[in-house]
C-alpha positions in Angstrom: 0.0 0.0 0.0 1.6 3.7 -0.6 2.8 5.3 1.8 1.4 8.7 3.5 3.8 8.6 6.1 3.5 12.2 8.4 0.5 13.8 6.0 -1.7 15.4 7.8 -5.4 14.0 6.5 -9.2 15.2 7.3 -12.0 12.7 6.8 -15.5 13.6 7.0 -18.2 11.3 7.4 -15.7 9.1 9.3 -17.8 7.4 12.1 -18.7 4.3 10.1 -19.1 3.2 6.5 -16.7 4.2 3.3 -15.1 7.1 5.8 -14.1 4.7 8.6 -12.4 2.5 5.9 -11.1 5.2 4.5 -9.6 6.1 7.8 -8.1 2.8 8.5 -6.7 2.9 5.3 -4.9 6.1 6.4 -3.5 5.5 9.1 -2.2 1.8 8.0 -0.7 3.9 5.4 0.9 6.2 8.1 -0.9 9.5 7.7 -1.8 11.3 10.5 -6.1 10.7 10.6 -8.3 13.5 11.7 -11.6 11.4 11.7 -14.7 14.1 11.2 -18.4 13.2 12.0 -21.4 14.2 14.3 -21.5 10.9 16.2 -18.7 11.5 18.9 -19.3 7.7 19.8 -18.3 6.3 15.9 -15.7 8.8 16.1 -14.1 7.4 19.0 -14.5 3.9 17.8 -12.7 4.5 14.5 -9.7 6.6 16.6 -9.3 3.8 18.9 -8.9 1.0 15.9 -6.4 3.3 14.2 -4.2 3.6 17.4 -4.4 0.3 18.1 -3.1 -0.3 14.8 0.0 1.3 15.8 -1.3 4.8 13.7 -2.1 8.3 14.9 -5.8 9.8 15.2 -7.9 12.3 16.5 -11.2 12.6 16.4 -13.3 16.5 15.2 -16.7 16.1 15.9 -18.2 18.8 13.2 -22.0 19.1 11.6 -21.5 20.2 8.2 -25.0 21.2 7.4 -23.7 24.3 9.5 -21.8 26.4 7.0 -19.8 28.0 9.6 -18.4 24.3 10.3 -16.0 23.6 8.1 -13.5 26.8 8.8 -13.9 26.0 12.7 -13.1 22.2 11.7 -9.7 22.8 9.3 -9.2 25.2 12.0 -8.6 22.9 15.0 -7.2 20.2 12.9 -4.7 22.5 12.3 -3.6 23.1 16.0 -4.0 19.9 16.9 -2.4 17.8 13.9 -1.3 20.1 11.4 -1.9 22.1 8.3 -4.4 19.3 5.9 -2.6 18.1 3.1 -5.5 15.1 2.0 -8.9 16.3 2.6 -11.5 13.7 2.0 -15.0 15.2 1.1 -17.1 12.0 2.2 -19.8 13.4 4.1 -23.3 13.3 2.8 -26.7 13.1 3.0 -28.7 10.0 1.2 -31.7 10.0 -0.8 -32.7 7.4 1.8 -33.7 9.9 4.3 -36.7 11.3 2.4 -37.4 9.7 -1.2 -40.1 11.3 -2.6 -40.8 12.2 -6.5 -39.8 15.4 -7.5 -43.1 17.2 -7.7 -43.8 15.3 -4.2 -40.4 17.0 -2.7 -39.4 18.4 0.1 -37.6 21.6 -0.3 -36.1 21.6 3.5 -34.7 18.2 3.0 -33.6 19.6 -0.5 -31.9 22.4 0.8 -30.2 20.2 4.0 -28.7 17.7 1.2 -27.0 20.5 -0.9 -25.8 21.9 2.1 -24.2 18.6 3.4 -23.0 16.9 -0.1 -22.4 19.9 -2.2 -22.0 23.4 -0.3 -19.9 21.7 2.7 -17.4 20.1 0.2 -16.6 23.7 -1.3 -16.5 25.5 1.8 -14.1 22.6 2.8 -12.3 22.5 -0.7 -11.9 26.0 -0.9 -10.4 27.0 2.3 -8.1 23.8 2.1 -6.7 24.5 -0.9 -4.6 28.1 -0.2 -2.2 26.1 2.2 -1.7 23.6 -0.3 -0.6 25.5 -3.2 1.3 27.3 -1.1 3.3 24.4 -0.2 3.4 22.4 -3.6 1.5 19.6 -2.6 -2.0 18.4 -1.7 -4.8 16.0 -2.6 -8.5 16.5 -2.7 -10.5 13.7 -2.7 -14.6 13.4 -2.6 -16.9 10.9 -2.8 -19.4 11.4 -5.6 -21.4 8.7 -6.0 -22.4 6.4 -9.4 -25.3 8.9 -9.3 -23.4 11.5 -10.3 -23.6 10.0 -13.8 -27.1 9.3 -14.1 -30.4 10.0 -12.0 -31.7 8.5 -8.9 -35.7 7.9 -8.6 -37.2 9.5 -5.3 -34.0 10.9 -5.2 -33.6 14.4 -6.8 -31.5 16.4 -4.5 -29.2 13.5 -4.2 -28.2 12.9 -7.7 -28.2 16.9 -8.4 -26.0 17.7 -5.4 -23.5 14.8 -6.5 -23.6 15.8 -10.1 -22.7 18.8 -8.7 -19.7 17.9 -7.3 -18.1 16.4 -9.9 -18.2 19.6 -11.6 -17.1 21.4 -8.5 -14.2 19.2 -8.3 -13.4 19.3 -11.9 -12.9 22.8 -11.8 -11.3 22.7 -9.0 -8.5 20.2 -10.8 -8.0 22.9 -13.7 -7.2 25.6 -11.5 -4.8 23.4 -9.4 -3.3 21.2 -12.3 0.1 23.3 -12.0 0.6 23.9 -8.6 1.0 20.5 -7.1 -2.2 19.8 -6.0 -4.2 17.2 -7.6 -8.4 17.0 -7.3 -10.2 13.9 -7.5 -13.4 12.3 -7.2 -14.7 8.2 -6.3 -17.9 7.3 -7.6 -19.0 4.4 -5.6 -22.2 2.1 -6.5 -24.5 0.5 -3.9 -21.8 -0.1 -0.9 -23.2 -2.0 2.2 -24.1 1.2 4.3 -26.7 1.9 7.1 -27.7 4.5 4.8 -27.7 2.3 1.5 -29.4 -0.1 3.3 -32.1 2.6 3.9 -32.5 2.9 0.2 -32.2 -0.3 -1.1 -35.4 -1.2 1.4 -37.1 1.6 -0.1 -37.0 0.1 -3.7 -37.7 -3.3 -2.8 -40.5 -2.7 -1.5 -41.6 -0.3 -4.1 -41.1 -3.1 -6.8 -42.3 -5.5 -4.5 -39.5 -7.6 -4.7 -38.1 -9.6 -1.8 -34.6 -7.8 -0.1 -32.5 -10.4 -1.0 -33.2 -11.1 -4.4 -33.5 -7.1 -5.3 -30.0 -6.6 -3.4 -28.6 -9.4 -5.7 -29.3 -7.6 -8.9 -28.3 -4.4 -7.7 -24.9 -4.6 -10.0 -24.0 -6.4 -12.7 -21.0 -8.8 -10.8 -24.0 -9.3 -8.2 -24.7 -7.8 -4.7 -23.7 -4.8 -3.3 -20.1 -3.3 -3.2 -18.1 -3.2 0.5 -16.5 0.0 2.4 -13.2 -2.1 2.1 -13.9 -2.2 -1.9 -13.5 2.2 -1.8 -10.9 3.2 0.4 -7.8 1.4 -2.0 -8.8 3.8 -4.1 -8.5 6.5 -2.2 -5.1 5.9 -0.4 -3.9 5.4 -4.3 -5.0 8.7 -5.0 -3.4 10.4 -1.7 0.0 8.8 -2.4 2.6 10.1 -4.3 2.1 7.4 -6.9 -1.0 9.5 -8.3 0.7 12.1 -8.5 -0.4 12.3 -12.0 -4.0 11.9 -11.8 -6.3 14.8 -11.6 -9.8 15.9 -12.9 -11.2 12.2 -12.6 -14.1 10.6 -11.4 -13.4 6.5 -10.4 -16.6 4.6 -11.1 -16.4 1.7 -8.8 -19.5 0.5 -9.2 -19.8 -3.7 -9.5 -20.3 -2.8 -13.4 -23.0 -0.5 -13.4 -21.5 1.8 -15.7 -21.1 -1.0 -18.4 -25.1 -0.1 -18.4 
């Protein structure tokens, strides 16, 4: 696995999931973790695994549906671990939480899931970056999702915030392309979550198919995708070694974008 030995690296959405594998990945890889979520309980689980490991942690409780979160938050990760080199936009809010059609929609849960998946990510982005063109190196990373390619029934302010992102992040890779730092996004496909699982209940039992045999179909190797299956990914990207990979999106996805 490439090394991150002594960067400096803020997760959000850490507590469980793709972030807490993310996390572990991290600090196997030597980084120093700063592990970001509301749930001070998950965050103290994931900080105890990592130094148990024999890696360094600390844990920044933050709620990034307020937008004065995410200075405060690079702020004490700052004094307490240093400077972010690898920021990790994982955060986010599923469609899981409130599927509804669009003319059916509620605008307050609309405005909460831009605010979460696509305002906090620039706020983050965007006060992260300075210090790392300033030294000549960084890495953003963010977690789009497979529905940043395509649309997502019930689902509307998740798919627009996270086609969003991608071109947030895309831009964000042109401006940066020369000055070390490198802008990347993971698109993930149904991943065993507590919020996937949320959502993958929903459309059974729309279809009125039995859970088992809808999760089977759900990509075309079969099943659903694990958090193990994403963070790889995402330590590659961090490391030195991809160095020369910017402006892209990763399906991983169990084959869905074969479709």
């Amino acid at each position: 696995m490439q090394g991150l030995a002594g960067r400096v690296a803020l997760v959000t959405g850490a507590g469980r999931g793709i972030g807490r594998a993310i996390c572990l990945g991290y600090g196997a890889a030597g980084a120093k973790v700063a592990v970001s979520a509301r749930s001070t309980d998950e965050l103290a689980s994931v900080v105890q695994d990592i130094r148990a490991a024999g890696g360094t942690a600390e844990a920044f409780p933050a709620d990034l549906s307020d937008p004065a979160a995410p200075a405060s938050l690079l702020e004490s990760v700052a004094a307490t671990l240093g400077t972010v080199e690898v920021l990790v936009n994982n955060a986010g809010v599923g469609s899981s939480s409130d599927p509804k059609p669009l003319v059916e929609f509620d605008d307050e849960f609309w405005k909460l899931t831009l605010e979460v998946n696509l305002n906090a990510p620039y706020r983050l982005t965007k006060l992260a970056l300075p210090p790392m063109i300033a030294a000549g190196w960084g890495r953003v990373i963010t977690v789009a999702s497979i529905n940043s390619r395509m649309g997502s029934l019930h689902g509307a302010a998740y798919a627009a915030s996270k086609h969003g992102v991608l071109g947030l992040m895309r831009t964000a890779a042109m401006e940066t392309a020369t000055l070390g730092v490198t802008v990347n996004c993971i698109c993930p496909g149904p991943v065993r979550t507590l919020m996937n699982d949320k959502r993958i209940e929903y459309d059974a039992d729309r279809l009125g198919r039995a859970l088992e045999e809808h999760e089977s179909g759900l990509t075309p190797i079969g099943g659903r995708l694990e958090p193990d299956d994403i963070a790889p990914m995402a330590v590659y990207l961090a490391s030195d070694a991809g160095r020369m990979i910017t402006g892209q999106a990763y399906n991983i996805c169990g084959g869905i974008s074969m479709a």
